[in-house]
SEVEXLO-502387 format. One record per residue (C-alpha): y, z, x; residue number from 0. Coordinates in nm, 3 decimals. Layout:
REM residues N
         Y         Z         X   gumar
         Y         Z         X     NUM
...
***
This chain:
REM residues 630
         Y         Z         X   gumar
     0.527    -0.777    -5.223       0
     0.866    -0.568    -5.153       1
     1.189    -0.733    -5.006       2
     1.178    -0.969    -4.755       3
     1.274    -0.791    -4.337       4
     1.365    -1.028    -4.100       5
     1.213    -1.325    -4.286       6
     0.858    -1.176    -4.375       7
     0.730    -1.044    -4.678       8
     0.672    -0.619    -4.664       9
     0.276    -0.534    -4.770      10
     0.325    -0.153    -4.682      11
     0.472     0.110    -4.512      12
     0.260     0.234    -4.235      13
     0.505     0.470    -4.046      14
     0.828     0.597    -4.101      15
     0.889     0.831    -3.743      16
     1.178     0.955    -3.599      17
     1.185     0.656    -3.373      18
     0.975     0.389    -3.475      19
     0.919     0.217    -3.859      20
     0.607     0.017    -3.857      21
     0.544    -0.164    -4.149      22
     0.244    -0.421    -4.213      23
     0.437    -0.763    -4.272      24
     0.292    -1.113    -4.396      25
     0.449    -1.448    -4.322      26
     0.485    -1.741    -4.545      27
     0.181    -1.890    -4.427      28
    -0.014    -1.610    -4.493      29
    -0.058    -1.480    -4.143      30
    -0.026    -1.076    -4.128      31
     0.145    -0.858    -3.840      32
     0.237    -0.509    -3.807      33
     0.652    -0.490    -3.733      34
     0.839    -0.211    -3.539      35
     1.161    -0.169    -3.549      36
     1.389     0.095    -3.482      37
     1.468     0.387    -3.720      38
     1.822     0.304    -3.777      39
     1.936     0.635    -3.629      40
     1.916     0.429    -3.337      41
     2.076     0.122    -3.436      42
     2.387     0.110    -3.200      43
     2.511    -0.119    -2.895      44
     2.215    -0.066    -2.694      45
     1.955    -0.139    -2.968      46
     1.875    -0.460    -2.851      47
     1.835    -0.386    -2.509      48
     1.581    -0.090    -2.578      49
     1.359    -0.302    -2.778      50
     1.388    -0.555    -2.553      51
     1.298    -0.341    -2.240      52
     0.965    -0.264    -2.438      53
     0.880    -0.585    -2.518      54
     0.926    -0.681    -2.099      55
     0.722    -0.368    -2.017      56
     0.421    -0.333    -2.286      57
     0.384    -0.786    -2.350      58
     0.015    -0.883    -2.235      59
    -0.178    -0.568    -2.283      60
    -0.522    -0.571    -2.413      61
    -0.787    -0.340    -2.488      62
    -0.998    -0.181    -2.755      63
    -0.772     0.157    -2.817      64
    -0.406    -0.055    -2.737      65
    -0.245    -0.235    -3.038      66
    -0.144    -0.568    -2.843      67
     0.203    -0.680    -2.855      68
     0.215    -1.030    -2.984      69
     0.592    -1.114    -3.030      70
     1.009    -1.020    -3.015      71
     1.202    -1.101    -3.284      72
     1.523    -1.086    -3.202      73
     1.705    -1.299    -3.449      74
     1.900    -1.025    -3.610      75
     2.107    -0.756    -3.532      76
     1.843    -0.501    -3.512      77
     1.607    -0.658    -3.276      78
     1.185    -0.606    -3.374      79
     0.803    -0.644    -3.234      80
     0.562    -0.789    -3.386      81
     0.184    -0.616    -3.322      82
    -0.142    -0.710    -3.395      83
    -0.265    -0.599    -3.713      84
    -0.560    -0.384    -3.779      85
    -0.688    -0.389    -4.156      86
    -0.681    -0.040    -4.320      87
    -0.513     0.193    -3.991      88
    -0.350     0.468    -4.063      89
    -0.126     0.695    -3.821      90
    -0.377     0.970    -3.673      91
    -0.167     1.253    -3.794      92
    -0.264     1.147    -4.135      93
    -0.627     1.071    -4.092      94
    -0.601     1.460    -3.940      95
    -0.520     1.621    -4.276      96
    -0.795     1.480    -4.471      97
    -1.063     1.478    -4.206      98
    -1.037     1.792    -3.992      99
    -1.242     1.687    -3.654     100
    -1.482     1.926    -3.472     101
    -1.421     1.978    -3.091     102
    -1.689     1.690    -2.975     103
    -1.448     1.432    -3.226     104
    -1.145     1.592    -3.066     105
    -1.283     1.531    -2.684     106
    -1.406     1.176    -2.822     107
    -1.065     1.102    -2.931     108
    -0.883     1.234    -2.620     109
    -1.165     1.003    -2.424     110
    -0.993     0.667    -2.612     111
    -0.670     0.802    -2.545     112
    -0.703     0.801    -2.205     113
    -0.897     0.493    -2.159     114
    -0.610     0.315    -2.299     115
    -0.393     0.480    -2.039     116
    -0.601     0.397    -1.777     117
    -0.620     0.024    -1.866     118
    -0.213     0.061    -1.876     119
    -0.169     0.219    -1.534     120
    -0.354    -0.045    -1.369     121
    -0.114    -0.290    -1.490     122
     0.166    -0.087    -1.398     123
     0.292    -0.003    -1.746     124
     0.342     0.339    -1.882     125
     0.332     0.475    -2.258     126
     0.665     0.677    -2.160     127
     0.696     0.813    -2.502     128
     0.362     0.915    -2.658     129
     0.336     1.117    -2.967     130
     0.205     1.178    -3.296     131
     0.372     0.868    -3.391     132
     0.198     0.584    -3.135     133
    -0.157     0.711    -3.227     134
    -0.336     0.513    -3.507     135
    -0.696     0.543    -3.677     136
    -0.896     0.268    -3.740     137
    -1.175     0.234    -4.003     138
    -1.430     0.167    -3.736     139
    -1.304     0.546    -3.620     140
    -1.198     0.523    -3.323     141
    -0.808     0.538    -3.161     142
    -0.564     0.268    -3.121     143
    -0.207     0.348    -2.883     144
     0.104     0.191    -2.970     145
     0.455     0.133    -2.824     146
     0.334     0.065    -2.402     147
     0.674     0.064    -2.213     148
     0.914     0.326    -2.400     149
     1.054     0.475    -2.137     150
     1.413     0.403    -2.152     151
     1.359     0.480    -2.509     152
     1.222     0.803    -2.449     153
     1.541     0.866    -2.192     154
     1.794     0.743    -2.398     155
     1.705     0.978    -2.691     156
     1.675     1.270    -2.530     157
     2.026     1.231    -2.361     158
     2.164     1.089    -2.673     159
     1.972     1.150    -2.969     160
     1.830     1.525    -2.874     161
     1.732     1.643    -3.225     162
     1.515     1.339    -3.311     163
     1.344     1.370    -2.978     164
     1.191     1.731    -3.031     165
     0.879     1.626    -3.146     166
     0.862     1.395    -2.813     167
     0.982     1.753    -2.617     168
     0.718     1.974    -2.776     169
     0.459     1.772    -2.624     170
     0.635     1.632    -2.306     171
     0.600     1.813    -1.948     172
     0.884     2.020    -1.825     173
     0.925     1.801    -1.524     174
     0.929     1.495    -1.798     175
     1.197     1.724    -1.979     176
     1.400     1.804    -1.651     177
     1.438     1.407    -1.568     178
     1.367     1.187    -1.902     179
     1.427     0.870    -1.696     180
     1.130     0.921    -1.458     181
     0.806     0.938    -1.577     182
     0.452     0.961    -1.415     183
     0.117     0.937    -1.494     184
     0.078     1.327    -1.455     185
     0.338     1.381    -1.741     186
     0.140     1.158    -1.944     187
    -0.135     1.376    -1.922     188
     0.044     1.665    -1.965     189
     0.170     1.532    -2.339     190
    -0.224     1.421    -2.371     191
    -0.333     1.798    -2.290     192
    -0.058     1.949    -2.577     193
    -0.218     1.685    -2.813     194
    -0.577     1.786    -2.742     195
    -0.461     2.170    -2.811     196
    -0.261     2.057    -3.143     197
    -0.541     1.909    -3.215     198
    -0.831     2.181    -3.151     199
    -0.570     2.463    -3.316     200
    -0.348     2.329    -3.560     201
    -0.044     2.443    -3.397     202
     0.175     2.371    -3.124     203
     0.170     2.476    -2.786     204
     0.526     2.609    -2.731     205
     0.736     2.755    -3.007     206
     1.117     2.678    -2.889     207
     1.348     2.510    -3.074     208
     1.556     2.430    -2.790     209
     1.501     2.173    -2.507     210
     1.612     2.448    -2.238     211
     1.404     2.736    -2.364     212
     1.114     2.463    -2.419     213
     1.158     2.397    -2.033     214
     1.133     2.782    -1.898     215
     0.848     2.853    -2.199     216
     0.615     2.546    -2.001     217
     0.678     2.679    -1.618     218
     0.474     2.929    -1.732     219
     0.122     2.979    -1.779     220
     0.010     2.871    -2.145     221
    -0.157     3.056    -2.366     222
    -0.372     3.021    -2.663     223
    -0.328     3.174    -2.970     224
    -0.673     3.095    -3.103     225
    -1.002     3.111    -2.959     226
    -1.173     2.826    -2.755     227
    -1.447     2.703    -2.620     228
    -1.519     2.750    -2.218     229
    -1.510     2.369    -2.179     230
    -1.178     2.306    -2.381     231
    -1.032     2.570    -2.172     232
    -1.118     2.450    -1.877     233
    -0.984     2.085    -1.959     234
    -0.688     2.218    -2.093     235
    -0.598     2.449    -1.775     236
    -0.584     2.148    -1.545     237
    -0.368     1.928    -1.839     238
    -0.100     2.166    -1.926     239
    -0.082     2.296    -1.569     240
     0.318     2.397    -1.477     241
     0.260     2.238    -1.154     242
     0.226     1.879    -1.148     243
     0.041     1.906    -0.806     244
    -0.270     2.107    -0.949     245
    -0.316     1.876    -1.285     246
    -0.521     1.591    -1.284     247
    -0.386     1.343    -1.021     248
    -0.517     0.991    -1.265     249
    -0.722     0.902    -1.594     250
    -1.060     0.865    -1.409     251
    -1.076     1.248    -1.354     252
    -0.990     1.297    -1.702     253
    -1.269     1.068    -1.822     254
    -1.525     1.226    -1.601     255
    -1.435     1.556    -1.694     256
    -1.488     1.464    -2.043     257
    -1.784     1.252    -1.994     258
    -1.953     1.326    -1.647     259
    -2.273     1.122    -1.551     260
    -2.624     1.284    -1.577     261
    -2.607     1.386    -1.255     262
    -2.296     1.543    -1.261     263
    -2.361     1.697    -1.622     264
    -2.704     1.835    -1.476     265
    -2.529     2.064    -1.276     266
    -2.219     2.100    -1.475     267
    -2.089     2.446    -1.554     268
    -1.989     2.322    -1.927     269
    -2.308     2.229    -1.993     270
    -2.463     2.592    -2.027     271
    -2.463     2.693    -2.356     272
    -2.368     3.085    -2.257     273
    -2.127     3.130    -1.944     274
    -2.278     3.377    -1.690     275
    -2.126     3.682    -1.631     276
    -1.991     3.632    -1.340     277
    -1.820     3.295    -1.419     278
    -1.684     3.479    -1.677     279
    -1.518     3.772    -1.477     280
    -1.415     3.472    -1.235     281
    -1.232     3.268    -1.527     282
    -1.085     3.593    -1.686     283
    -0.906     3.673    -1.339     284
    -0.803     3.361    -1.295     285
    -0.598     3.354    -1.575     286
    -0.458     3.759    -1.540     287
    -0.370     3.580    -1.171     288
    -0.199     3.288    -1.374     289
     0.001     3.533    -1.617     290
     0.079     3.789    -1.302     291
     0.227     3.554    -1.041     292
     0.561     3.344    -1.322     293
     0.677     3.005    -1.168     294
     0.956     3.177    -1.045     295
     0.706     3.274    -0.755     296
     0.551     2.956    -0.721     297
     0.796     2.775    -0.523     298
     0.832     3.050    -0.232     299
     0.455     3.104    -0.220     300
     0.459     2.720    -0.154     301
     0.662     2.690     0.086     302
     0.567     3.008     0.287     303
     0.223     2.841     0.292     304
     0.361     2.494     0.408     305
     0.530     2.710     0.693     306
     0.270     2.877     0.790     307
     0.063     2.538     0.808     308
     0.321     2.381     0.980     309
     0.315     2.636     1.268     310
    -0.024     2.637     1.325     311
    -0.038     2.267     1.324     312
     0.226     2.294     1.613     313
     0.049     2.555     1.818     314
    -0.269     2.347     1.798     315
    -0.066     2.042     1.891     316
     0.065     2.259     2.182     317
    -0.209     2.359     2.273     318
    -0.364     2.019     2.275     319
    -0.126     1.849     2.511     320
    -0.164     2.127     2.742     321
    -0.490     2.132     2.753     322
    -0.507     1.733     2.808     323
    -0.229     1.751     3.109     324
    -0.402     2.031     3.273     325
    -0.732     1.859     3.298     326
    -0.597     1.525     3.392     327
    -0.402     1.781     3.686     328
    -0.771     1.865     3.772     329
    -0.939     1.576     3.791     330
    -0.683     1.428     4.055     331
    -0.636     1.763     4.261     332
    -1.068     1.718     4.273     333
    -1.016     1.317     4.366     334
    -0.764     1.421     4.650     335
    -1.016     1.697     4.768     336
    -1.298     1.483     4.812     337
    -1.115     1.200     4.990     338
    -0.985     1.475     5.232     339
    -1.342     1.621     5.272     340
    -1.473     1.261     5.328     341
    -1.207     1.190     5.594     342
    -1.279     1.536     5.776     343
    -1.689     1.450     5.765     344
    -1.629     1.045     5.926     345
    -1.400     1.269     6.206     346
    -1.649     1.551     6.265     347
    -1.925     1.234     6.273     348
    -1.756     1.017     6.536     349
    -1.627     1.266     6.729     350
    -2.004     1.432     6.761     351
    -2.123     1.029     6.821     352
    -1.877     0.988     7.123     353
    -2.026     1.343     7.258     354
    -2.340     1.227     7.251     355
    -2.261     0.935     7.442     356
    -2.079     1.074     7.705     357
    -2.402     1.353     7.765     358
    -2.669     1.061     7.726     359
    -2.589     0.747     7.932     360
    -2.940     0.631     7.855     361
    -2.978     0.414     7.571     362
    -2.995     0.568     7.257     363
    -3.344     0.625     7.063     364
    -3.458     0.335     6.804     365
    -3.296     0.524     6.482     366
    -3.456     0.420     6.147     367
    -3.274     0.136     5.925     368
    -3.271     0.357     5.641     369
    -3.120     0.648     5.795     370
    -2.851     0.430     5.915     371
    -2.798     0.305     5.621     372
    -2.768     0.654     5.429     373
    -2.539     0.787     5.689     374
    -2.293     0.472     5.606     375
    -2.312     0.540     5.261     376
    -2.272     0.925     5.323     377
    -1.939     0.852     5.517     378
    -1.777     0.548     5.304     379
    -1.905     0.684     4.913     380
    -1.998     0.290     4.878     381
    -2.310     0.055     4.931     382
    -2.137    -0.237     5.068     383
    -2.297    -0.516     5.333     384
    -2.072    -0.720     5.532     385
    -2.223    -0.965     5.785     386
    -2.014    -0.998     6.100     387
    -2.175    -1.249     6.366     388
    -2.535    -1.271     6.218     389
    -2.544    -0.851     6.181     390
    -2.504    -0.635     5.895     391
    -2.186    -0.352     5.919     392
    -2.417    -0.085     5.843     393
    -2.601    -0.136     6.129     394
    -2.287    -0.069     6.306     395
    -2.186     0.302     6.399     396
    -1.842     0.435     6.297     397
    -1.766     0.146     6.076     398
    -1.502     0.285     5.797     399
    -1.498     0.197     5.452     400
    -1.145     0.249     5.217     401
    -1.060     0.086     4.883     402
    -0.784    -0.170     4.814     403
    -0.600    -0.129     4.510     404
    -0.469    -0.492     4.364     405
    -0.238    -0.499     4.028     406
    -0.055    -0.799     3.832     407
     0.244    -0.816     3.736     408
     0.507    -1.067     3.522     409
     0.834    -0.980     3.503     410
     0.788    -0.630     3.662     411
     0.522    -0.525     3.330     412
     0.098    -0.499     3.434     413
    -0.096    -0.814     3.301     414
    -0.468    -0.909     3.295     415
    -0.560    -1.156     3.597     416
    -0.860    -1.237     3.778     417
    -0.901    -1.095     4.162     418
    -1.103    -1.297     4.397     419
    -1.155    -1.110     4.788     420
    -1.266    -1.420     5.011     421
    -1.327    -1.690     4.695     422
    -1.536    -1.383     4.529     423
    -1.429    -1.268     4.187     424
    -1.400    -0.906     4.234     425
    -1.313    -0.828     3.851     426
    -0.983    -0.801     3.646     427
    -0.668    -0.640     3.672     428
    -0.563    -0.449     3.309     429
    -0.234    -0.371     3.117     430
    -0.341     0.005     3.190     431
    -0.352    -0.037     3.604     432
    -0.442    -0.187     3.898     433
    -0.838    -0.306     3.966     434
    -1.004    -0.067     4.266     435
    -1.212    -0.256     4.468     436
    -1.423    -0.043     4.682     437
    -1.623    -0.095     5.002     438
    -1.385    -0.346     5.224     439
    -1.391    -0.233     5.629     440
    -1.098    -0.092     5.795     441
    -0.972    -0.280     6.035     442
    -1.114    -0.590     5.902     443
    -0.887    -0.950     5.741     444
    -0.950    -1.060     5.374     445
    -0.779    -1.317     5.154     446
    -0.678    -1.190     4.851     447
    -0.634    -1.438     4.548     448
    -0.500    -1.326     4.210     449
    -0.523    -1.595     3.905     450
    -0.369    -1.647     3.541     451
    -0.383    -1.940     3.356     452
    -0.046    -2.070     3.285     453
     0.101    -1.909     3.612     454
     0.133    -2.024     3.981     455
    -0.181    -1.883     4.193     456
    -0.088    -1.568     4.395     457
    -0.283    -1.572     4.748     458
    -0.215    -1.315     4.992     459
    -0.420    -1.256     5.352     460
    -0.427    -0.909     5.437     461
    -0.606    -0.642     5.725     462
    -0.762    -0.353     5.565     463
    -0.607     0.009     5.712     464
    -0.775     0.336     5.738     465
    -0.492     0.511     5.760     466
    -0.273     0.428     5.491     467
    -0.284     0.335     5.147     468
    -0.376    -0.013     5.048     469
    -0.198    -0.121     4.753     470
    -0.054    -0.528     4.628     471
     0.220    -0.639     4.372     472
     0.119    -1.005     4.274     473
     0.418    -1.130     4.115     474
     0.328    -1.386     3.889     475
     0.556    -1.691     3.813     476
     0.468    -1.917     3.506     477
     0.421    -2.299     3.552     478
     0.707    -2.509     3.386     479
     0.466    -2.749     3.265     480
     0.184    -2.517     3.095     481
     0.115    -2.635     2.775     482
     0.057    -2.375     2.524     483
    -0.040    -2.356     2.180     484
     0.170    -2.301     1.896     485
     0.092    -2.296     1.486     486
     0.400    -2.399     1.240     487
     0.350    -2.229     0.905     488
     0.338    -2.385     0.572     489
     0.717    -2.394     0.346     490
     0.794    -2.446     0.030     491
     1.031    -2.659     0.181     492
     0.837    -2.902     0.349     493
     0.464    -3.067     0.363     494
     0.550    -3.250     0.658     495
     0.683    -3.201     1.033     496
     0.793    -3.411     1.299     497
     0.809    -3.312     1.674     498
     1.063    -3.462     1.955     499
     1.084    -3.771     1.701     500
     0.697    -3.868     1.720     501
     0.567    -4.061     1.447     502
     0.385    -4.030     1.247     503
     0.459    -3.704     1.094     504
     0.221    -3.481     1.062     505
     0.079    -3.240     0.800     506
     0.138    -2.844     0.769     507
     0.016    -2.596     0.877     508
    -0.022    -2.733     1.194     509
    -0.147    -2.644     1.576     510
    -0.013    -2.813     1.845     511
     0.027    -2.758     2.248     512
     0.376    -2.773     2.378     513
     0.558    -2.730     2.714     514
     0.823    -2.439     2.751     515
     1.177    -2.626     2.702     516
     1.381    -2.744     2.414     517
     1.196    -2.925     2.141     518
     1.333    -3.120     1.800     519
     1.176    -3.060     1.465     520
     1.232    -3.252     1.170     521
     1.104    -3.094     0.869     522
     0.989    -3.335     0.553     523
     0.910    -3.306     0.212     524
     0.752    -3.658     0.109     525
     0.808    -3.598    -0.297     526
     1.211    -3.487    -0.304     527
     1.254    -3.719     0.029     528
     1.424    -3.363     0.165     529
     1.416    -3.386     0.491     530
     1.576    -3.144     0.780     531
     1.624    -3.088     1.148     532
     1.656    -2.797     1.373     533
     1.582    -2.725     1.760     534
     1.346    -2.506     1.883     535
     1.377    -2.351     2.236     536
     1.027    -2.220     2.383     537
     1.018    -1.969     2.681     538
     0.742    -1.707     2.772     539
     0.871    -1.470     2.521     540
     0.861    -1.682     2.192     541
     0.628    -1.624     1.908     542
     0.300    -1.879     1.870     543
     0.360    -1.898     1.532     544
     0.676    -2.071     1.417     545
     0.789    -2.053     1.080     546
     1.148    -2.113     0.901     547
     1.275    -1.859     0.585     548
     1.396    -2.125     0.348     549
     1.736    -1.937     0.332     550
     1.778    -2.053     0.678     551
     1.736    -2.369     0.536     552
     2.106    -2.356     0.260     553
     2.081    -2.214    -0.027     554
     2.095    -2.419    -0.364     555
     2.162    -2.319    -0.790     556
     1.982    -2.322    -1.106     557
     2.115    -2.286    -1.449     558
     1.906    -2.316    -1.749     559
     2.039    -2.327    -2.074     560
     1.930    -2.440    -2.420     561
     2.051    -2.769    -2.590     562
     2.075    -2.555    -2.933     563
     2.119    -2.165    -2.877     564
     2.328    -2.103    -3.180     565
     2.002    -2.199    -3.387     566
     1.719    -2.059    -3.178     567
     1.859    -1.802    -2.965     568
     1.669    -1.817    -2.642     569
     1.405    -1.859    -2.430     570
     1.205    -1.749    -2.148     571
     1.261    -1.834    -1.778     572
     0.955    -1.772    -1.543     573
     0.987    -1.820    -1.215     574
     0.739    -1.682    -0.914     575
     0.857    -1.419    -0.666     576
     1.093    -1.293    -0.964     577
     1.070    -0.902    -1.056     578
     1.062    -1.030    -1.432     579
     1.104    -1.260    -1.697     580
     1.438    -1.416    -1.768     581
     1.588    -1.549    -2.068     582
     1.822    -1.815    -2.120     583
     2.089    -1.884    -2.031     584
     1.980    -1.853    -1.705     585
     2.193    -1.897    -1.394     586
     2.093    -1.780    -1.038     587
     2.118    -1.861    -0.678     588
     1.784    -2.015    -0.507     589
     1.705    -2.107    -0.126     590
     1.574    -2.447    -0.065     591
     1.253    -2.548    -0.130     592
     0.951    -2.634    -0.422     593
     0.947    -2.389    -0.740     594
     0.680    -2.376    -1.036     595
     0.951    -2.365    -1.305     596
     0.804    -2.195    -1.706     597
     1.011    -2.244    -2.016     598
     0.823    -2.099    -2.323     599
     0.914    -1.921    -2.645     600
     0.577    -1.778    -2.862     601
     0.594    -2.017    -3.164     602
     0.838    -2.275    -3.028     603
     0.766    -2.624    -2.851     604
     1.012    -2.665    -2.519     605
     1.049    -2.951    -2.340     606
     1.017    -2.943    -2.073     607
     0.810    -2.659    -2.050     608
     0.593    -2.631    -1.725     609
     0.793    -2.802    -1.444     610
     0.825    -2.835    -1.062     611
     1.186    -2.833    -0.930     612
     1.311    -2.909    -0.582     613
     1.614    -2.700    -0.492     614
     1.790    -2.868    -0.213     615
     2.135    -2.724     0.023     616
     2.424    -2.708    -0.206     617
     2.309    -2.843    -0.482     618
     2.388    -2.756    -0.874     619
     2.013    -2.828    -1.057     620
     2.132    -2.817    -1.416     621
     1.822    -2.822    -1.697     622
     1.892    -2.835    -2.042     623
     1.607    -2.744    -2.249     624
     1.490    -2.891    -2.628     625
     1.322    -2.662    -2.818     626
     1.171    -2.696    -3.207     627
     0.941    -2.465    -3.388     628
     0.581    -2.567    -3.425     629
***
């Protein structure tokens, strides 16, 4: 045992990096952790907050190749994590000196690496500063990743701290290098590609020694300065791509690329053990093509090809719409023809009908049913029957046929409603247009009803005319006393509701038919005895379901401190809908209503710890927390 660090006893040194010193610490009880802390290049004002920021970011991951963050010890100056411990690690850059690994160990190892990124990503965390240092190797042989959630470390030294960061810069993307404070999971995988190469080579991937000339020397192209395999090649020409668009886009194509399936493997190109010429030639000018065109070229070829995409997306668009307006131009010009050509043929028919008259006083020859009928249907376009005095109208010569055109409206806008001609339901009128109802006899009186539930009935009698249009409006006005159905949401300010002062009250969510008018509500919450009232006016143009934002409501405060802080510190404040956890003292504004309140502290007893608070208008909710060690 060395000298005691922040109250535990040091067993070794594990890792003394430019920005992390891990050691492998033992309590008094015996239990063993792993402790980070700072190197104290970085001890300064903002220590605390940077270690802190980590501890928000990477607390709660687990997984086989992450080392899980158990615990922040804060009660120094120089704030520290405590990490699970894994019996006999060692940082990978060690284990690399004494063990060389083949290219299968390397792409086994890169497979860990990002499975352990993946499993971050989905839980919204990033590495932010991966490195030599965050990679440990296990005596089962396989990876472990430390330090999730270093991003605003990673930022703050390469704005403040530059020279201890140029390990970080050799293997970080020149977009990472551009921006430190933004990071995605492309430049991740960029810094994962310029591993994989330090590992398959020995060397690094750039040579520059400044962050500027680091920048311009990965816009460009890289380059190997030993010989690799096809498949390592391939891998690494999507990782350490310049442009951030062409690498991979996530982990999963990373892992298949590595690993495909047996189907994909069956016909994959890095599974033949000699590349055929011609995939050869096609991979050799791929990367003369790389080397020929710089970056500085990359960004005009871009956006001449985004231009020229652009246009032709317009023209087609153009196009399009012309195309569209011209047909529709068509079809009615065709529609008007044929109604003209039909009115010119019933003419020409009753004008030759009269003639025949006038030559043949006699009675006319017995004509056939069906011809009748198919010289009715030739001049109306419709099969319709209409009995007039015991006789059907096609049995009648000359009778007309034209179409009445019926539309709803409310408030000057088309609705749906029912159409009834003579207590028949003809069909339905439609947001679109009116409803065509074809076949009604010129000359001839029908009653025309139009129906909507919730409205007044619209009844019109009207005489059909041959020769002008027959169009109706029916103005729909809405009955006063309609009931309609309405649903009032659940709150977190209320279980209860109470309408117009009827009792009892009734549970929420609830569904419930009211007139149109004014209406009283009286929200209540039967555990805080909370109770509130508000007036609700109901027209035709009000929402069916009602519900209240509790900030409508007032708007109340919380404070949270601890009854000792000078002897424990703090401790955490969850509370849901918040962005993160809090720590104490805690003091914020909160709208009315019921909150799920968490006080804890890893290795400390709170009372109270798990809680439900009520938060009512104007009020000051003041909790003073106990808290002991267990």
């Amino acid at each position: 045992m060395t000298d005691p660090l922040h109250g535990y006893h040091i067993k070794a040194t594990l890792l003394n990096g430019p920005v992390w010193q891990l050691y492998e610490v033992e309590t008094a009880d015996g239990q063993t952790f792993w402790l980070a802390r700072l190197h104290h290049d970085f001890v300064d004002d903002q220590s605390t907050a940077l270690v802190q920021g980590c501890y928000r970011e990477g607390y709660g991951l687990r997984h086989p190749h992450i080392v899980e963050l158990l615990h922040l010890d804060a009660d120094e100056r120089t704030p520290c994590l405590l990490y699970e411990p894994s019996k006999g690690a060692v940082p990978l850059f060690q284990y690399v000196v004494d063990h060389p690994p083949d290219s299968a160990t390397t792409a086994q190892w890169v497979l860990q690496i990002c499975q352990a990124l993946q499993h971050a990503y989905l839980h919204g965390v990033p590495h932010g500063c991966l490195g030599w240092s965050s990679l440990f190797m296990t005596t089962q042989g396989f990876i472990k990743v430390a330090f999730f959630g270093s991003s605003r470390l990673f930022a703050y030294g390469c704005q403040n701290r530059p020279s201890l960061f140029m390990p970080y810069a050799l293997l970080s993307s020149p977009q990472r290098l551009r921006t430190p404070d933004k990071v995605s999971i492309r430049d991740e995988l960029y810094t994962l590609g310029a591993l994989y190469y330090q590992l398959l080579t020995g060397d690094y991937l750039c040579q520059s020694r400044t962050v500027a000339e680091l920048i311009a020397e990965k816009m460009e192209p890289w380059q190997t300065r030993k010989a690799l395999g096809e498949k390592e090649t391939l891998l690494l020409d999507r990782l350490l791509e310049p442009n951030p668009s062409l690498r991979f886009s996530n982990c999963r194509e990373v892992i298949d690329a590595i690993q495909p399936s047996e189907l994909e493997a069956a016909a994959d190109p890095w599974s033949e053990k000699e590349p055929s010429p011609l995939k050869s030639w096609l991979f050799g000018w791929r990367k003369k093509a790389q080397q020929a065109f710089s970056f500085t070229f990359v960004g005009m070829k871009r956006r001449t090809a985004l231009t020229l995409v652009l246009l032709a997306i317009f023209v087609f668009v153009a196009l399009l719409v012309t195309w569209i307006s011209e047909l529709d131009h068509d079809e009615w010009k065709d529609q008007a023809l044929y109604q003209a050509f039909i009115s010119e043929q019933d003419s020409l028919r009753s004008l030759e009908m009269r003639n025949q008259k006038r030559a043949e006083p006699a009675s006319p020859a017995v004509q056939d049913s069906r011809a009748l009928f198919h010289q009715t249907r030739v001049g109306s376009g419709q099969v319709r029957k209409e009995k007039t005095g015991g006789a059907s109208a096609v049995d009648t010569i000359g009778v007309q046929f034209v179409p009445l055109m019926v539309s709803a409206q409310i408030d000057s806008t088309l609705t749906a409603a029912d159409v009834y001609i003579n207590d028949k339901l003809e069909g339905q009128s439609s947001l679109s247009g009116p409803l065509i109802i074809q076949g009604l006899s010129a000359a001839r009186s029908y009653t025309v009803r139009v129906q909507k539930q919730g409205y007044a009935v619209w009844q019109k009698t009207i005489t059909i005319s041959a020769d002008a249009d027959n169009v109706l409006q029916a103005r729909l006005l809405p009955l006063t006393d309609a009931l309609r159905r309405y649903t009032f949401s659940r709150t977190s300010f209320a279980d209860r509701i109470s309408i117009d002062g009827k009792l009892p009250s009734m549970a929420l969510p609830l569904e419930v038919d009211l007139a149109l008018g004014i209406h009283e509500l009286r929200y209540i919450d039967t555990v805080s005895g909370f109770q509130w009232t508000t007036s609700l006016t109901l027209d035709l143009n009000s929402a069916r379901t009602i519900y209240y934002q509790p900030e409508q409501v007032g708007m109340g405060r919380l404070a949270v401190v601890l009854a000792n802080p000078a002897r424990f510190g703090y401790a955490f404040i969850y509370l849901p809908g918040q962005s993160r956890t809090q720590t104490t003292p805690f003091r914020q504004p909160l709208a009315v209503g019921r909150y799920a309140l968490r006080i804890f502290r890893d290795g400390y007893r709170t009372v109270p710890s798990d809680t439900t608070i009520f938060i009512k208008p104007n009020e000051d909710l003041n909790i003073v927390v106990q808290m002991s060690p267990m």
